[in-house]
C-alpha positions as CSV (number, residue, x, y, z in Angstrom):
1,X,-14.1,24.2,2.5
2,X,-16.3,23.1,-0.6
3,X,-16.5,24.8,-3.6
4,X,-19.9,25.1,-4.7
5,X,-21.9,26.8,-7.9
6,X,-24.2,28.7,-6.5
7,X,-26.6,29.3,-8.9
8,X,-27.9,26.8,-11.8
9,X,-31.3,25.3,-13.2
10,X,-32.6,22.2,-14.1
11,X,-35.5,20.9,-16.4
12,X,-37.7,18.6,-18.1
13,X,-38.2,20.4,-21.1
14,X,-42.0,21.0,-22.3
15,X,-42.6,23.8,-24.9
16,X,-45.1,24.5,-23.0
17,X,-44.0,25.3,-19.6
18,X,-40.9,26.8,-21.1
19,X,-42.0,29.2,-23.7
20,X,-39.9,32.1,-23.2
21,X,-37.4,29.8,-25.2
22,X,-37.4,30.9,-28.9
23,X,-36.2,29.0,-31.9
24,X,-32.8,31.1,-31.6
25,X,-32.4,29.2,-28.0
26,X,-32.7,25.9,-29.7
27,X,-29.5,24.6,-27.8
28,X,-31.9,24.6,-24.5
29,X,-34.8,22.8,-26.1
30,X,-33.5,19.3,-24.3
31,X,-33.8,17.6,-20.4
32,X,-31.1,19.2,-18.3
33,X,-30.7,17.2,-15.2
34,X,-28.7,16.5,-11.9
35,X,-26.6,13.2,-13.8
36,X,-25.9,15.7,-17.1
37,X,-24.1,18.4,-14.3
38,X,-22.6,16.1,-11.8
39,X,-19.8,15.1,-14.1
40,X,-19.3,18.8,-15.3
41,X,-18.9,19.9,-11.6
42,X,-16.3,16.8,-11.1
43,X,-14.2,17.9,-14.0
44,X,-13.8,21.7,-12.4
45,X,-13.3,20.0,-8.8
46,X,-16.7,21.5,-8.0
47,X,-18.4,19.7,-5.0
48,X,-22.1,20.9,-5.0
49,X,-24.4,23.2,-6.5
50,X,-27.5,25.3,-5.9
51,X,-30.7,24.4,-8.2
52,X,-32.3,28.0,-8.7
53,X,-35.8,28.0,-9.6
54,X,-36.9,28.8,-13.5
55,X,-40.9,28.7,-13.0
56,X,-42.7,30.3,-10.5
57,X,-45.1,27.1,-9.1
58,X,-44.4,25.3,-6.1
59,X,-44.2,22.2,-8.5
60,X,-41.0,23.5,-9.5
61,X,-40.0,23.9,-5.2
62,X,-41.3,20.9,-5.2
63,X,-39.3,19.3,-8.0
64,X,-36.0,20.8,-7.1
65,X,-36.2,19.3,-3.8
66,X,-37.1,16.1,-5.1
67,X,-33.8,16.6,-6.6
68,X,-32.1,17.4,-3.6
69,X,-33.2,14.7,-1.8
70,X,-31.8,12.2,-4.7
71,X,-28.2,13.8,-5.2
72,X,-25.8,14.4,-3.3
73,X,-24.4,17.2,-5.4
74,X,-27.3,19.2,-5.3
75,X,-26.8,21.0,-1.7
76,X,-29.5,23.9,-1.4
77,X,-32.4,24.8,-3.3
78,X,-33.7,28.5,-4.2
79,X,-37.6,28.2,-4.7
80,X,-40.7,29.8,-5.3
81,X,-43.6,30.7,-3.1
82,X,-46.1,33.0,-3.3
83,X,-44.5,36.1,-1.0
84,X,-48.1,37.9,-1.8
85,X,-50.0,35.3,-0.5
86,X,-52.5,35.5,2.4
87,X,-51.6,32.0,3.6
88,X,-47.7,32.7,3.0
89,X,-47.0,31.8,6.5
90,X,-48.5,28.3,6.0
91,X,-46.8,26.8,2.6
92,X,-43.3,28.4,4.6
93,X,-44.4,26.0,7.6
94,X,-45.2,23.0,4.9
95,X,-41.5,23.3,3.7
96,X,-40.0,23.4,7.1
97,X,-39.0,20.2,7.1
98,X,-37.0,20.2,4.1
99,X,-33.6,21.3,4.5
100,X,-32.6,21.5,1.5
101,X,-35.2,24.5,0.5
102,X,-32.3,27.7,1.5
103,X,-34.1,30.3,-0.2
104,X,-37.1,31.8,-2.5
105,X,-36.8,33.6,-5.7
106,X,-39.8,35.5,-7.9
107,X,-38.7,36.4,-11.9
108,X,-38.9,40.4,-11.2
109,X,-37.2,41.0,-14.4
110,X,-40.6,39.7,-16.1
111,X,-42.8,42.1,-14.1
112,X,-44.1,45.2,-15.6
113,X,-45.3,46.8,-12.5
114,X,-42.2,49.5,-12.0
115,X,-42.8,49.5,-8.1
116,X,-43.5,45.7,-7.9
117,X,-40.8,44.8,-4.9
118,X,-42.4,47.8,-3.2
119,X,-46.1,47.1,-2.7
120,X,-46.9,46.1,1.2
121,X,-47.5,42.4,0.8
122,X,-44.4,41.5,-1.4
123,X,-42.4,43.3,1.0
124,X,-44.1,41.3,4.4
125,X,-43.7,38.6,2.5
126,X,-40.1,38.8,1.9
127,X,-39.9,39.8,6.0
128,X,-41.6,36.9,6.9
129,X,-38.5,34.9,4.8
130,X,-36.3,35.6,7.8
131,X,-39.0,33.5,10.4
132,X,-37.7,30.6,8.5
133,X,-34.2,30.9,8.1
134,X,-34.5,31.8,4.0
135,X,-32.9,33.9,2.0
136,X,-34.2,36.2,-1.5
137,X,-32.3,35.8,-4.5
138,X,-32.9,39.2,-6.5
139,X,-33.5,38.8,-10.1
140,X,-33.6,42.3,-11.9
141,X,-32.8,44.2,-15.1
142,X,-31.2,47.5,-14.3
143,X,-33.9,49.5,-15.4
144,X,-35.3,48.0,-12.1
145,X,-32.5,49.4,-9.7
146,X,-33.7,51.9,-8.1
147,X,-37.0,50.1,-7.2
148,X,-34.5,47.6,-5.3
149,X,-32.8,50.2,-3.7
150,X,-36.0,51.6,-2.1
151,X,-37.1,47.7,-1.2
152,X,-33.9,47.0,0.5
153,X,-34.2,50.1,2.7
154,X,-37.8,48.1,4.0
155,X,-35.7,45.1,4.7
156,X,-32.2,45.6,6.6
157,X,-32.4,42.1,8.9
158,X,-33.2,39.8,5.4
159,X,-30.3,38.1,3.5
160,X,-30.1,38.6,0.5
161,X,-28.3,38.1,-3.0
162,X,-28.6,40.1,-6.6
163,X,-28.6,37.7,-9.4
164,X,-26.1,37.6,-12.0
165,X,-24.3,40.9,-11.5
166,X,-28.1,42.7,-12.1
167,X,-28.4,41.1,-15.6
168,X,-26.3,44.7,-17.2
169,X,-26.3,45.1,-20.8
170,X,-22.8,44.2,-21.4
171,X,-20.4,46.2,-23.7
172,X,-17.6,48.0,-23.8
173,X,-18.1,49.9,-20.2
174,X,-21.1,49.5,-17.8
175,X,-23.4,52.5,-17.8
176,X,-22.9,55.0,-15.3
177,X,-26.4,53.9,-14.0
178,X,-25.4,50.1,-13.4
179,X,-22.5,51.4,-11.6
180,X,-24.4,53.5,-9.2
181,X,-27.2,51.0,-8.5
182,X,-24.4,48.5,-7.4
183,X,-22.7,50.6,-5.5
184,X,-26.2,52.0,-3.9
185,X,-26.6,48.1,-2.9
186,X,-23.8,46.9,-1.8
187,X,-24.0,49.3,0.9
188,X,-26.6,47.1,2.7
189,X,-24.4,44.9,3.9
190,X,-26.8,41.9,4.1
191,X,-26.5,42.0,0.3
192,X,-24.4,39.5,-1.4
193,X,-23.7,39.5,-5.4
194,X,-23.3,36.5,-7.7
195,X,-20.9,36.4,-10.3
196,X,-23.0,34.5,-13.0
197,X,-25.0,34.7,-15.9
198,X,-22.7,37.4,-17.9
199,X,-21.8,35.5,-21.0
200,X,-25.6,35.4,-22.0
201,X,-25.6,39.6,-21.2
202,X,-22.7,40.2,-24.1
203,X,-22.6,38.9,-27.7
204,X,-23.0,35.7,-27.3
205,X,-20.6,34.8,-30.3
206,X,-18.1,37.1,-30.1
207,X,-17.5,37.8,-26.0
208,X,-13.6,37.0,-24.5
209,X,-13.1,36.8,-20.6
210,X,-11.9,40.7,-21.2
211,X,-15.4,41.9,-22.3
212,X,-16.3,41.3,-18.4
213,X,-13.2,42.7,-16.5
214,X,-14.9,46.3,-16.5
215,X,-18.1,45.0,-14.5
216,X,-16.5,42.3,-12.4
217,X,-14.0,45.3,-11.1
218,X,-17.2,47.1,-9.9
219,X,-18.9,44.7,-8.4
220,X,-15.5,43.6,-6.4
221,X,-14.9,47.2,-5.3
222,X,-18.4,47.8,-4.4
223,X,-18.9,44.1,-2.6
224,X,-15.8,42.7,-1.6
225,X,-14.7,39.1,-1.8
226,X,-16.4,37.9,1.0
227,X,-20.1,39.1,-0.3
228,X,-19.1,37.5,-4.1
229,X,-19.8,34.4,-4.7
230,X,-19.5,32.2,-8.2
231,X,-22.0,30.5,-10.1
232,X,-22.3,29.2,-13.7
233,X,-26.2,29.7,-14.7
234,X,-25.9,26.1,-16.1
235,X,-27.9,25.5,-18.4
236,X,-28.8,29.0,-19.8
237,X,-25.2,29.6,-19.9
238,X,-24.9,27.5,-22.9
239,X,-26.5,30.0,-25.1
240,X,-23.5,32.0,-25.1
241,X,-20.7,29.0,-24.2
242,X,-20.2,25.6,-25.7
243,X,-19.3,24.0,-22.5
244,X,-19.7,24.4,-18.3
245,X,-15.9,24.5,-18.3
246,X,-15.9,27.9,-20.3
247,X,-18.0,29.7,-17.9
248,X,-16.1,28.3,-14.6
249,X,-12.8,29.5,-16.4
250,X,-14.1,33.3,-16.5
251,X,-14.0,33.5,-12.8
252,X,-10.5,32.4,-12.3
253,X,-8.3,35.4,-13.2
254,X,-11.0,37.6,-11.3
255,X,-10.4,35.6,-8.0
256,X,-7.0,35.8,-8.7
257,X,-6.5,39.5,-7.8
258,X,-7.5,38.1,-3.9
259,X,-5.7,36.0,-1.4
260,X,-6.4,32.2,-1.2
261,X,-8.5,32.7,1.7
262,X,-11.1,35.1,-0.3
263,X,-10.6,33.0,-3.6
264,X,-12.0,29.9,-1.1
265,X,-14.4,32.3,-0.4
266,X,-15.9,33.1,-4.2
267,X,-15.8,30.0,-4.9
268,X,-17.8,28.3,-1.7
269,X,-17.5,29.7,1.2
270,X,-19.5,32.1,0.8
271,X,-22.1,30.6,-0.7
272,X,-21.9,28.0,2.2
273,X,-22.2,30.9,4.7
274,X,-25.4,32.5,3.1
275,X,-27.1,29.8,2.6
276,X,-26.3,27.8,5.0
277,X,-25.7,24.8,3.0
């Protein structure tokens, strides 16, 4: 079975485009492309990845698949449509025959609207994922939890996967509220949960691979190894680590409570199964 990362980013920097990138993020103000991660991967015997999308155009789809179509390593894309549009159903047919295009993803964190995932046409449009073999990566802030849970409920047929552990503030325990909203989640059993992005949740010069034993423990009760799956949120993962291998290293003693067969799992074969890859 491979082992894949199932969730990272790529970019051609512009100041511009990326704005949400302060002065205090300085370490991200640079080109991060597929020949910088391939070697990275190699190093942790790491044989593909998934390029998530970090703008919400269809030139960054489009960009990412240009990507995929040039390396090897880059297995499955997570884009971004419009799921709101009128002509969804079209730009889904355009990208049919790309089969490296596994999934969509909006930036929900960034939206104000509290009921966002729940207004009629984001929710067909998320439905209408499922005509074309696609998944939904969910990216939310747990303030946003119960507004998920509600949107799920609309959508038992559609795979889907919560991004980085649902972005929790991390600290010394999870709040009660984190832990409910996961739980309330994972019992839709099309949901999957990534195990990524956490260092840049916690202090990001003072966090050990103890800091995140409390909220990895609920997310493995409330999912299961076989709906877990790993990925290093390369390149926004170096705000909070000096190196890929750092991250990838955080994973291992939390697989290590499981059997070989679910470790394979976490760290591919699940991914491989949900998107298809």
């Amino acid at each position: 079975m491979k082992r894949i990362d199932a969730h990272q980013h790529f970019w051609h920097y512009d100041p511009v485009e990326y704005d949400w990138i302060s002065e205090e993020m300085a370490v991200l103000q640079r080109d991060f492309l597929p020949a910088d991660l391939e070697p990275l991967l190699r190093k942790q015997n790491i044989d593909g990845c998934v390029a998530v999308q970090a703008r919400q155009t269809e030139e960054e789809t489009n960009y990412l698949l240009d990507f995929a179509d040039r390396y090897e390593h880059v297995v499955g894309v997570v884009g971004w449509v419009d799921l709101r549009s009128d002509h969804l159903a079209s730009r889904l047919e355009a990208y049919q025959p790309f089969g490296r295009l596994k999934g969509i993803r909006h930036i929900v964190q960034a939206e104000p609207d509290p009921e966002f995932m729940n207004h009629e046409a984001f929710v067909r449009g998320v439905k209408m994922l499922g005509e074309f073999d696609l998944t939904y990566d969910i990216l939310v802030v747990e303030n946003q939890f119960p507004m998920v849970v509600r949107f799920l409920e609309q959508c038992p047929e559609q795979p889907f996967v919560l991004d980085h552990l649902g972005k929790p503030v991390i600290g010394e325990q999870p709040t009660q509220s984190w832990i409910n909203g996961i739980k309330a989640m994972a019992e839709h059993p099309n949901v999957y949960c990534k195990i990524s992005g956490m260092v840049t949740e916690a202090d990001w010069s003072s966090w050990t691979a103890d800091t995140f034993k409390p909220y990895l423990d609920v997310v493995a009760e409330a999912f299961g190894p076989q709906r877990l799956m790993y990925g290093s949120d390369w390149l926004v993962c170096l705000l909070a680590a000096e190196e890929y291998s750092e991250v990838a290293a955080l994973a291992q003693p939390f697989a290590g409570q499981f059997s070989e067969e679910e470790q394979t799992a976490i760290f591919g074969g699940n991914a491989v199964r949900f998107y298809k890859l």
